[in-house]
C-alpha positions in Angstrom: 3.3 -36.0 -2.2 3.0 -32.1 -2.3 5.7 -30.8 -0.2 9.5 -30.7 -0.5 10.3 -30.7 2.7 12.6 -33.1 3.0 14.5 -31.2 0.6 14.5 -28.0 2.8 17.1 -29.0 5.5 19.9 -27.1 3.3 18.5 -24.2 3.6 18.2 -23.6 6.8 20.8 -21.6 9.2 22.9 -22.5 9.8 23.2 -26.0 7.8 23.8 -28.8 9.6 26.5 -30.2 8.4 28.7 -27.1 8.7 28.2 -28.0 13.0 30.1 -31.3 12.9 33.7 -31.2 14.4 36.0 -32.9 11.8 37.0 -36.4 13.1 40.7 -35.8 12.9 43.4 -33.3 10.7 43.4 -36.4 8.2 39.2 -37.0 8.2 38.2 -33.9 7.6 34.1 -32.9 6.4 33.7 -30.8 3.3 31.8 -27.9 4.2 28.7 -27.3 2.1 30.0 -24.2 0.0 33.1 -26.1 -1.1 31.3 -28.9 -2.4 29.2 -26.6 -3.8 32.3 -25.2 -5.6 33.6 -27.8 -6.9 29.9 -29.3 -8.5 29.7 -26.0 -9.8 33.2 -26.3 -11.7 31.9 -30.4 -12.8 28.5 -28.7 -14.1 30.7 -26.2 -16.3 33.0 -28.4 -17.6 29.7 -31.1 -18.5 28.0 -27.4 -20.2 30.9 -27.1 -22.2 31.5 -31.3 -23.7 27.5 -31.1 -23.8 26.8 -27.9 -26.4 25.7 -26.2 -22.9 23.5 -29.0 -21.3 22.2 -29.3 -18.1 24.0 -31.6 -15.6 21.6 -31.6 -13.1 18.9 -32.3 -15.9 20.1 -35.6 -16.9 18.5 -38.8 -15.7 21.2 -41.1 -17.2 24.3 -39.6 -15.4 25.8 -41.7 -12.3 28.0 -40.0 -9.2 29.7 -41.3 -6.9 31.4 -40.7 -3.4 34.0 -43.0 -2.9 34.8 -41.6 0.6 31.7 -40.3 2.1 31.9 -38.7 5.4 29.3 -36.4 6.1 27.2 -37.1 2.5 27.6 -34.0 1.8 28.5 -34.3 -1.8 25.4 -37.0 -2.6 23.5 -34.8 -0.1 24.1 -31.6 -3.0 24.0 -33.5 -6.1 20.7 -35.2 -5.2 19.5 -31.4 -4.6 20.5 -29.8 -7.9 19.2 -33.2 -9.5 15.7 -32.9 -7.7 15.4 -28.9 -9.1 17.0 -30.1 -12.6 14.9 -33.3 -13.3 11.5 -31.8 -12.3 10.7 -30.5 -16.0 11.0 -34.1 -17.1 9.9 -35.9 -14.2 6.8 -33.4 -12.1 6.1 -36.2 -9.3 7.9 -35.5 -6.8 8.2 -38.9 -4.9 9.1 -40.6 -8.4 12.1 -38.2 -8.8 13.5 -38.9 -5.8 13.1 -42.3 -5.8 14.7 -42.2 -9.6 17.5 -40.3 -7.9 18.5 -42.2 -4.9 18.2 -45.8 -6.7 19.6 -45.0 -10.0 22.0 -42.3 -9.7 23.7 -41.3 -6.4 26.1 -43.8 -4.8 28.3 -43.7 -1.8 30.8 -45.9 -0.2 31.4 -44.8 3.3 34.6 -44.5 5.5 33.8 -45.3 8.5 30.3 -47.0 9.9 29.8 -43.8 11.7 30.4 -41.8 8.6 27.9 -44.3 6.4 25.5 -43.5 9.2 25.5 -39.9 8.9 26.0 -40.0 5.1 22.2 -41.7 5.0 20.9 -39.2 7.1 22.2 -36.8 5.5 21.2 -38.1 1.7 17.9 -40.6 2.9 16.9 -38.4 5.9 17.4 -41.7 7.8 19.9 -43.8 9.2 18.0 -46.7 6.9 17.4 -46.2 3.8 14.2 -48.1 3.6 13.3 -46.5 6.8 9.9 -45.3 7.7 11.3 -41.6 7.6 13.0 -42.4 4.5 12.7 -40.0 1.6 13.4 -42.6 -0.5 10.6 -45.4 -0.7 12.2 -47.6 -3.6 15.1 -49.4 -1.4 14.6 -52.8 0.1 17.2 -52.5 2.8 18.4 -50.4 4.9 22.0 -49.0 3.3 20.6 -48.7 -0.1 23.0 -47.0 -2.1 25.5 -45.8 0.7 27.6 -48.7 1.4 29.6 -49.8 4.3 31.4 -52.9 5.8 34.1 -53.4 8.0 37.4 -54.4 6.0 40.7 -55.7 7.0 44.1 -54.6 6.0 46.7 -56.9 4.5 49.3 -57.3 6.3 52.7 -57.9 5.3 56.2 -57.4 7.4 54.2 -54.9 9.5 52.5 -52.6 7.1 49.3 -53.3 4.9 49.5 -54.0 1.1 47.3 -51.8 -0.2 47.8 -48.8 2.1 50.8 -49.1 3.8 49.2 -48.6 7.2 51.5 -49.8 10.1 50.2 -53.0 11.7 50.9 -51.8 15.6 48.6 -48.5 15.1 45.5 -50.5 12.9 45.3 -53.9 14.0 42.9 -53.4 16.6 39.8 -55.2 17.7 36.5 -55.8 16.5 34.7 -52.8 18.3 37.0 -50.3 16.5 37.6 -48.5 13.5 40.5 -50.5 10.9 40.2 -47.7 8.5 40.8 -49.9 5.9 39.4 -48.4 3.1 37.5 -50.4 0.9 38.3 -48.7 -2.1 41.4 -48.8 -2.1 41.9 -52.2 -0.2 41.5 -54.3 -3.7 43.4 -55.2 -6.6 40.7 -54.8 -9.0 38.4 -51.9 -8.2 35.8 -52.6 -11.4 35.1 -56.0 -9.8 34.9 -54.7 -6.1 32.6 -52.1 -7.1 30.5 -54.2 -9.5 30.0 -56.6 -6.2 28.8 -53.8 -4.1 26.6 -51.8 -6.7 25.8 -54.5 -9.9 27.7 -55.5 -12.6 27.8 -53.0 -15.6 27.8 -50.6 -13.1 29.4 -47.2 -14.7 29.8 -44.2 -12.8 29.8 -41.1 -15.3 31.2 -38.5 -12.3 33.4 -39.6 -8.8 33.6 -36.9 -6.4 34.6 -36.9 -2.9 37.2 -35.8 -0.3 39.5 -38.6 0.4 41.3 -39.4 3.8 44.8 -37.6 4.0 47.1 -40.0 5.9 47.6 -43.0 8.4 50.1 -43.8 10.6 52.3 -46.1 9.2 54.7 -47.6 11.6 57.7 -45.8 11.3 59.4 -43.4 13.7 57.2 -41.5 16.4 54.1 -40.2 15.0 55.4 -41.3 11.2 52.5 -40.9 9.1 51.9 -42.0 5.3 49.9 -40.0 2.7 47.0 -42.6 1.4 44.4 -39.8 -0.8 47.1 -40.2 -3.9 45.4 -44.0 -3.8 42.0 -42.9 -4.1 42.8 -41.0 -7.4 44.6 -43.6 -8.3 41.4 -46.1 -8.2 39.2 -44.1 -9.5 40.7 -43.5 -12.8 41.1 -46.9 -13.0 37.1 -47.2 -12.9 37.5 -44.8 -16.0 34.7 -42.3 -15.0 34.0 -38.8 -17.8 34.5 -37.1 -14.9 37.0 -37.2 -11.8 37.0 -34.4 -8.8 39.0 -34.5 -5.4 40.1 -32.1 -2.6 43.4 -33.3 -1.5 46.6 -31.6 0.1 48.3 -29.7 -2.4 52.3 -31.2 -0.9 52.1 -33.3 -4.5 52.8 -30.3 -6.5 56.4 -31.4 -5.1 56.4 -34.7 -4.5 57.1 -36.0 -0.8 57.0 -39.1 1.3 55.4 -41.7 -1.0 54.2 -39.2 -4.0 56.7 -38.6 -6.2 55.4 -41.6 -8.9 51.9 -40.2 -7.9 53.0 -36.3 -8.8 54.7 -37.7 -11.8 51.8 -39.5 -13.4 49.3 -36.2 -12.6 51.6 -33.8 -13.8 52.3 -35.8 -17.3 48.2 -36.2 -17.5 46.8 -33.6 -19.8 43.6 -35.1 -18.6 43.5 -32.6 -15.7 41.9 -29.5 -17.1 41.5 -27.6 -13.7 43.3 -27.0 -10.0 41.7 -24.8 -8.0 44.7 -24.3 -5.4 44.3 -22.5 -1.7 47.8 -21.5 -0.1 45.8 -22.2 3.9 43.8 -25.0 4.2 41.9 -23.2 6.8 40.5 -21.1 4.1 38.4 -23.8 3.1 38.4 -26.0 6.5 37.5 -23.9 9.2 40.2 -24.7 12.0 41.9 -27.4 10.3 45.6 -27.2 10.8 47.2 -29.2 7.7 50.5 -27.7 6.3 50.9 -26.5 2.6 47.7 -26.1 1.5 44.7 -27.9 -0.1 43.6 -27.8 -4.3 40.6 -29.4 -5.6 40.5 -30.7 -9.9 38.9 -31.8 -12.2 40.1 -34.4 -14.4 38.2 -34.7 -18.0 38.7 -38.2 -19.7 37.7 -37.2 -22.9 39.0 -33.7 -23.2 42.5 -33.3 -22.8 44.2 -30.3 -22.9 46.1 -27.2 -21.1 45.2 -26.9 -17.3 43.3 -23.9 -15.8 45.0 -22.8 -12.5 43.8 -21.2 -9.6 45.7 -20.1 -6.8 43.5 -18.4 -4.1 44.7 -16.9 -0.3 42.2 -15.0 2.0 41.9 -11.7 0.2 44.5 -11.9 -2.2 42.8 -11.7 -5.7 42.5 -15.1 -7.5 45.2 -15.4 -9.7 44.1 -17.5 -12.6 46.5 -18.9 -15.7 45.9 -21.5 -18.5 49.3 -23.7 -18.7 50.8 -26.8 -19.0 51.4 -28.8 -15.4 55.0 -29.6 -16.2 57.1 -27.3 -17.7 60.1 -28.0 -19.7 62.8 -28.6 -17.8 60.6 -29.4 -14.3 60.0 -32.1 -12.5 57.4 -30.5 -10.1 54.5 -28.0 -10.5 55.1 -24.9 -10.2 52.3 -23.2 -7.6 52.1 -19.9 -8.3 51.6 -18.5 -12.0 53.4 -14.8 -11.1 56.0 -17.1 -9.7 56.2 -19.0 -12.9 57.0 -15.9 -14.6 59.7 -15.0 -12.4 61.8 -18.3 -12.5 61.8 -18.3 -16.7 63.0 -14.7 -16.3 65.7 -16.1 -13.5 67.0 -19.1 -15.7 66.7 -17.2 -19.3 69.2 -14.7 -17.7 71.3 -17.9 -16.3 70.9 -20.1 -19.4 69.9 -17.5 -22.3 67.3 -19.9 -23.3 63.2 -18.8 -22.2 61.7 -22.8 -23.1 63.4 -24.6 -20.1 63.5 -24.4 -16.4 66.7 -26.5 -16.6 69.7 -25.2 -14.8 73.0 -26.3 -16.3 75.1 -28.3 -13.7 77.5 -25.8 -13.0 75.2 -23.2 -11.8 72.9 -24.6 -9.8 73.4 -23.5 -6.0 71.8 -27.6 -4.9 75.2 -28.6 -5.7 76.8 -26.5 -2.9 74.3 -28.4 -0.3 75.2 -31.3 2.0 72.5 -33.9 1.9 70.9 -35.1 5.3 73.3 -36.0 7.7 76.3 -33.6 6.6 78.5 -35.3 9.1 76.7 -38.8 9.5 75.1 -37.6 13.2 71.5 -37.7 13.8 69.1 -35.2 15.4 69.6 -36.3 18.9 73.5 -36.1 19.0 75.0 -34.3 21.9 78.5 -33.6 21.7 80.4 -33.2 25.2 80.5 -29.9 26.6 83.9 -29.2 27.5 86.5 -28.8 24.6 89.5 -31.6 24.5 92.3 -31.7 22.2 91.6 -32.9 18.4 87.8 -31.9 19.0 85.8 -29.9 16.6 82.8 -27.5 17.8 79.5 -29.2 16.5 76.3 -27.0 16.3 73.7 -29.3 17.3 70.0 -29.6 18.4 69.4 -26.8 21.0 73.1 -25.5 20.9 76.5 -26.5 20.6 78.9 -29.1 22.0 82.3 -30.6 20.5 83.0 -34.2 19.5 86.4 -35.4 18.3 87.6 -34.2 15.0 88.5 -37.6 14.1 85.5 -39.8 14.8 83.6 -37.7 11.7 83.9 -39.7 8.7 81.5 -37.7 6.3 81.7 -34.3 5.6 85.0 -34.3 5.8 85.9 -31.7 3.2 83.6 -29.2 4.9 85.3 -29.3 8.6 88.0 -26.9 7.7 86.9 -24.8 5.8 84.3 -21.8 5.7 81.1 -22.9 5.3 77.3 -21.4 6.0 74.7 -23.8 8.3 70.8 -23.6 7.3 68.1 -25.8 9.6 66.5 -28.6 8.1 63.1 -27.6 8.8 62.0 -24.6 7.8 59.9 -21.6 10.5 56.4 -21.6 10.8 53.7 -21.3 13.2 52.4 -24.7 14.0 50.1 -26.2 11.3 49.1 -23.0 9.9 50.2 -21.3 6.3 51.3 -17.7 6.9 52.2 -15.5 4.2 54.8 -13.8 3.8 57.2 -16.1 5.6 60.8 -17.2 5.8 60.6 -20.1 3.9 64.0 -20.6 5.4 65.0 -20.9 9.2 68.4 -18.2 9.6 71.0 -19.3 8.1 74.4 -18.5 10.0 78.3 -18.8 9.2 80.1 -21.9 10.0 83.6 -21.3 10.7 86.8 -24.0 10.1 86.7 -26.2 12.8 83.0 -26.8 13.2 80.3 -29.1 12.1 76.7 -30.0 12.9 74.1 -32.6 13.3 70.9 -33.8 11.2 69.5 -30.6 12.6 71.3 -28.4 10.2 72.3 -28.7 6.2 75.6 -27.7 5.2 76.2 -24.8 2.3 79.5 -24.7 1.1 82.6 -25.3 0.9 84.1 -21.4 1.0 88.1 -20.5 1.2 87.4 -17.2 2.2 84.9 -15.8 5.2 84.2 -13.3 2.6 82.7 -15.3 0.2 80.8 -17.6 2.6 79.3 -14.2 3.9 78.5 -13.2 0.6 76.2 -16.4 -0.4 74.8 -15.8 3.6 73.6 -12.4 2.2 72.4 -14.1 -1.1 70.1 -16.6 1.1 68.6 -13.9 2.7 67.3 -12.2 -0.3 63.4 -12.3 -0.7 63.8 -13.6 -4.6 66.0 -16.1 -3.5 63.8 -17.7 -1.2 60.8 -17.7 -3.6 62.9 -19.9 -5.8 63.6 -22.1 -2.9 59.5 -22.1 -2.6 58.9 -23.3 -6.1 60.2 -26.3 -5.2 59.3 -26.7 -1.7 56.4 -29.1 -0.8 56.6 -28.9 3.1 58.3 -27.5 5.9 61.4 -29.9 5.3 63.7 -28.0 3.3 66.3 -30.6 1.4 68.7 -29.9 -0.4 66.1 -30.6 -3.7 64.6 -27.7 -3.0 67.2 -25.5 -4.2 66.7 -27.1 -7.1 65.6 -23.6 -9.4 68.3 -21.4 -7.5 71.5 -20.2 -9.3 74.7 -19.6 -7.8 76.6 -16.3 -8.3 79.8 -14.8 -7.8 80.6 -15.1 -4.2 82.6 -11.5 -3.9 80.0 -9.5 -2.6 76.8 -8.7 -0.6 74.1 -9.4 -2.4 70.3 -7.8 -1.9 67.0 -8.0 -3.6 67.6 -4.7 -5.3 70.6 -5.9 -7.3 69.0 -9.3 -8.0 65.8 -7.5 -9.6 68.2 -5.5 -11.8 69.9 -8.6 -12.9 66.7 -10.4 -14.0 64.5 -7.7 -14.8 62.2 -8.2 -12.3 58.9 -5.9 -12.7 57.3 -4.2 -10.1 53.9 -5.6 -10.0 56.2 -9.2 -9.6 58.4 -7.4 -6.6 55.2 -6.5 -5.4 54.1 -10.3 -5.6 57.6 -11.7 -3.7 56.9 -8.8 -1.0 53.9 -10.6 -0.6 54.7 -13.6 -0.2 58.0 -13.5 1.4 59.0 -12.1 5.1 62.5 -10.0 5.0 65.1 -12.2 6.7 66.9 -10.5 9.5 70.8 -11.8 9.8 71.5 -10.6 13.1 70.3 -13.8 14.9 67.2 -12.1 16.4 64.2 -14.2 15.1 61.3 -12.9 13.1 57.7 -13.5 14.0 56.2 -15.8 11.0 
């Protein structure tokens, strides 16, 4: 064999696998230059545990996909390993063959994805195919693996993934997407039956599936890529790398133990975070933003963070994922510095981002429900004696004043109403932005639906006017950020905000004064955050 032309499909342009349309918001194909990012970031790390060795030079070391799509990963680790090994290894054909058989394994998602991940990686839909350019395989999925599995199900949702059983338990001529890697109690035994026993992989890599529907409410969908992390620890790799959505910086529906163990894991060495998804996937609409890391097992330590938006230089810091006094991960290292100089003013201590009780601004928000009514309440539309005025989805109405058993001590007094979901502009991350939808002043006598929290309660207009001007402030609303892993904006997300003195009107100006906020971080909130205007006119996001 004299040529490497089989080798030669990523170089051409455009690549091939930067043409195929993702498969849904939750399936989404790496393109070539991020996987090419994140090896590069795996080959570093190995440099520096290795006394500056070659990755892509060993013959031992074992990777593996656990969620291939487009091959896309195997497809560039088999490439950097064919360049790396040739010293060693000069034929050709025996490289490869050393390559595909010994050290490049894949599990697909889907049969169509296993498909494409052998053409991709084998040049063939069969691995032992006569266009193969492998020619050590005796059948024809050699090292990309894929079978149809079934969920578990149990009181409508699956065991293992927590799939819904009316959306996934379909027939035999279509997809479960029932993972098999994370459809198993014990992953070591599941993957020693598929690849051999004694079977170690030395680096997983891959980009997981995001979510699946999971039976609740509407369009209710469950996050299922914390799972794959989760399994492939447990197969105790050296090295572990994913691309995931970055919402478990904050916790959510489902990852809050998940955010807790990673944050507690000095195991985690680097995140590379991006702010739009679409920075790194093309067209892909998926709220909050994307990271990829790398997780070391044996060399703990401080974690290297990234942040990265469009054109925004890359912000880069070495720190600890949980700080003192946290209980999430804070996103942004410039916004790190501004909420220790926030709470040292609030507390007078600089080690802890602990708010004491009495000044945290959460306790002055209603949780869901303010009043026990739901999103879809309508109140009547003509006013009748005893009713109360209730600002409700799409407008207001008024239901009677005694049928409202929560909430009570809210009704009559003066109060300030913020929605529930914050502005944006579909799936996409826009910066600056709100991070807030308008808040406006509740007077005595009114209430609201799901739609709206409650802030409060005030005795005075004046002073309920006075935290409405607070809220609107730019640094106010980054602090509500630090703690905000989706549009939903709960009352836990005020979490890092202090109150104030309610007797007068507050603006950014004053607040950067009080904290000693320094221009180049002004300049960093003006980036980030849109000026909120009062008046009821809404802003464009």
């Amino acid at each position: 064999m004299s040529t490497q032309a089989p080798f030669a499909l990523r170089t051409h342009n455009p690549d091939v696998l930067t043409c195929i349309a993702n498969l849904s918001n939750d399936e989404v194909f790496t393109p070539p230059a991020l996987a090419g990012r994140m090896l590069d970031t795996l080959a570093e790390a190995w440099a520096f545990d290795h006394d500056g060795a070659n990755l892509w030079a060993d013959k031992t070391v074992r990777f593996l996909d656990p969620c291939t799509k487009s091959g896309v990963f195997l497809r560039e680790i088999t490439s950097r390993l064919t360049k790396g090994l040739a010293q060693e290894m000069p034929n050709l054909q025996e490289r490869v063959d050393h390559i595909l058989t010994e050290q490049v394994f894949g599990i697909g998602i889907t049969r169509l994805t296993s498909l494409l991940a052998r053409r991709s990686v084998y040049c063939s839909k069969h691995a032992n195919g006569a266009h193969s350019v492998a020619k050590g395989f005796k059948n024809e999925v050699g090292n990309i693996w894929f079978e149809r599995t079934q969920h578990t199900w149990a009181n409508g949702k699956c065991t293992f993934c927590g799939a819904g059983q009316a959306a996934l338990d379909r027939g035999e001529g279509l997809e479960t997407h029932a993972y098999a890697f994370i459809h198993t109690d014990n992953i070591k035994a599941r993957v020693a039956a598929l690849f051999g026993e004694n079977m170690q992989f030395d680096v997983i890599i891959g980009n997981p599936p995001y979510q699946l529907n999971d039976g609740g409410y509407g369009t209710s969908a469950a996050p299922i890529y914390q799972l794959f992390v989760e399994q492939a620890k447990k197969l105790e790799p050296r090295y572990l790398s994913m691309i995931i959505p970055a919402r478990w910086f904050a916790g959510g529906k489902g990852l809050d133990e998940f955010r807790e163990a990673m944050l507690a894991d000095n195991r985690l060495r680097s995140i590379d975070d991006f702010l739009s998804a679409s920075d790194v996937f093309p067209g892909v609409g998926l709220k909050g933003g994307v990271c990829y890391f790398l997780w070391n097992r044996d060399n703990p330590g401080a974690c290297q963070v990234a942040t990265h938006f469009k054109d925004w230089p890359v912000s880069t810091a070495s720190r600890p994922l949980l700080e003192k006094g946290a209980d999430v991960f804070i996103r942004f290292n410039e916004g790190l510095s501004i909420l220790k100089k926030v709470l040292a003013v609030e507390t007078g201590q600089s080690d802890s981002l602990a708010l004491p009780e009495t000044k945290r601004f959460d306790r002055l928000v209603s949780s869901r429900k303010p009043f026990g009514l739901d999103t879809t309440f309508k109140g009547k539309a003509t006013k009748r004696a005893g009713d109360v005025l209730i600002y409700q989805n799409g407008g207001t109405g008024y239901v009677a004043k005694s049928s409202i058993s929560a909430g009570t001590h809210f009704i009559d007094k003066w109060k300030i109403y913020v929605g529930r979901a914050a502005p944006g502009t579909g799936n996409k991350d826009t910066y600056p932005h709100r991070i807030l939808s308008t808040p406006f002043i509740g007077e005595p006598g009114s209430i609201s639906s799901e739609t709206y929290l409650c802030i409060g309660p005030f005795d005075a207009k004046k002073e309920a006017e006075s935290a409405l001007s607070y809220l609107s402030c730019r640094l106010t609303r980054l602090l509500v950020l630090l703690h905000k892993p989706s549009q939903d904006a709960t009352r836990k997300v005020y979490t890092f905000v202090p109150t104030q003195e309610w007797t007068r009107q507050w603006t950014d100006e004053a607040l950067y004064a009080k904290y000693g906020i320094s221009a180049s971080e002004i300049e960093f909130i003006e980036k980030v955050v849109r000026p909120m205007n009062l008046d009821g006119v809404a802003e464009d996001e």
